[in-house]
Steps between C-alpha positions, in 0.01 A plus 500: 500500500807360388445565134388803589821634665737372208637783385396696848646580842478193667519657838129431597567161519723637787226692654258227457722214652542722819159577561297359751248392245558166438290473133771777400778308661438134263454777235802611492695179487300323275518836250895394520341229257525688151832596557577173598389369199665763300843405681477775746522368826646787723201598566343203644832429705459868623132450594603206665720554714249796617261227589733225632395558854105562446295301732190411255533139293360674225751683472786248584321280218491818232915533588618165437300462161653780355839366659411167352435694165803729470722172567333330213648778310823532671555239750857659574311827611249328759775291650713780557192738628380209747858452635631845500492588863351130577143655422384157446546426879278778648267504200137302599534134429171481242661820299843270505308203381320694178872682410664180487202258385729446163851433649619152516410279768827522614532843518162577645559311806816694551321802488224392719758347782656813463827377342542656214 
């Protein structure tokens, strides 16, 4: 899917992230993927922050990979995405743990005591 909307309107992954389908949900997050890859990580922030509050673990796994993989790109971008507005604090604790599963020691248990 990701490949697929390259050079395309990327605003199913909108749609698809606020369905009620689940399957279309992880979809659109882990879509983010290609462009992540490709440097492109708006989108997957975007997506994101759509699903930060989703009740499924599935999904709350999906979020913090792609987290986890944009800040292997750009750390400087996923610090400032999971601090901006202290998302990191209301965000659920296994999609914290995946997003930050390549910080420092240090600085993950910061984030996980909620003093960052």
């Amino acid at each position: 899917m990701g490949s697929y909307l390259a050079d395309k309107d990327k605003t199913d992954l909108n749609t698809f992230a606020l369905s009620d389908n689940l399957w279309l949900q992880r979809i659109a997050i882990v879509a983010t993927l290609n462009f992540i890859r490709k440097g492109i990580l708006l989108p997957t922030f975007e997506i994101s922050k759509l699903l930060l509050n989703n009740r499924h673990d599935l999904i709350h796994k999906a979020v913090g990979w792609m987290l986890r993989e944009a800040g292997k790109k750009d750390f400087d971008a996923e610090y400032k995405f999971l601090v901006e507005n202290n998302r990191y604090k209301t965000m659920p604790r296994i999609m914290l743990r995946y997003a930050i599963e390549k910080f420092s020691e240090d600085m993950k248990q910061r984030f996980l005591k909620g003093e960052e």
